[in-house]
C-alpha positions in Angstrom: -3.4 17.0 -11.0 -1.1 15.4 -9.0 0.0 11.4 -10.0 1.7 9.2 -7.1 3.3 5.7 -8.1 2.1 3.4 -4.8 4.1 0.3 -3.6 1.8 -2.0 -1.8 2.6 -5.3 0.0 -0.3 -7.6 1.1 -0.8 -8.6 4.3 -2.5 -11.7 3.5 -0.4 -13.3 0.9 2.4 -11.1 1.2 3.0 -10.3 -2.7 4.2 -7.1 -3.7 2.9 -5.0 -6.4 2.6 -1.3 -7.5 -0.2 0.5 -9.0 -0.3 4.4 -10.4 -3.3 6.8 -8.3 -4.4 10.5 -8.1 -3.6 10.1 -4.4 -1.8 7.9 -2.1 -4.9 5.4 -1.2 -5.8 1.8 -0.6 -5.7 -1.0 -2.9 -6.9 -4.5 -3.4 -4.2 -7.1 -3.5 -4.3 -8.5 -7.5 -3.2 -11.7 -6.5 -5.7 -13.2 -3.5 -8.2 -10.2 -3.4 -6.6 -9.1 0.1 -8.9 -5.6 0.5 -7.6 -2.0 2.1 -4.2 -2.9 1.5 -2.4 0.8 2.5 1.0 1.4 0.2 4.3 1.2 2.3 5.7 3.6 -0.4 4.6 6.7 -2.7 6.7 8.3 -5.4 4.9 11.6 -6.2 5.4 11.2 -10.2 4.2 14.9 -10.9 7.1 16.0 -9.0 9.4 13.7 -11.0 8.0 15.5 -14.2 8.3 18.7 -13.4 12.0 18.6 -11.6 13.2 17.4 -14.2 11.2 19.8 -17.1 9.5 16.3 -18.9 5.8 16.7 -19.4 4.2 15.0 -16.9 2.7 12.8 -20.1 6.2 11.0 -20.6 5.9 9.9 -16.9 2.4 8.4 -17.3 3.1 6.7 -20.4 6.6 5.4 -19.0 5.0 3.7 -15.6 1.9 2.4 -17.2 4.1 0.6 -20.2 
């Protein structure tokens, strides 16, 4: 399955945050509730695992902290 790391920037209170997805989709802002927010920026993080021969598990656990 494939796991994308999305950068978002609010359009309404113009905070930045990211947030971990199975595809590159919309998000609500967590800091004023801003809806539909589309990400400026995806990093495909099932590529990152498997060009560089991790298990796609270490990349999970090392974006969600």
């Amino acid at each position: 399955m494939a796991w994308f790391l999305n950068h978002y920037k609010c359009d309404r209170c113009r905070r930045r945050w990211a947030d971990e997805w199975s595809c590159m989709c919309d998000d609500t802002c967590p800091h004023c509730g801003a809806r539909d927010m589309t990400p400026y920026e995806s990093e495909e993080l099932t590529t990152l695992g498997l060009k560089h021969e991790v298990p796609l598990e270490y990349w999970i656990t090392r974006f969600r902290g």
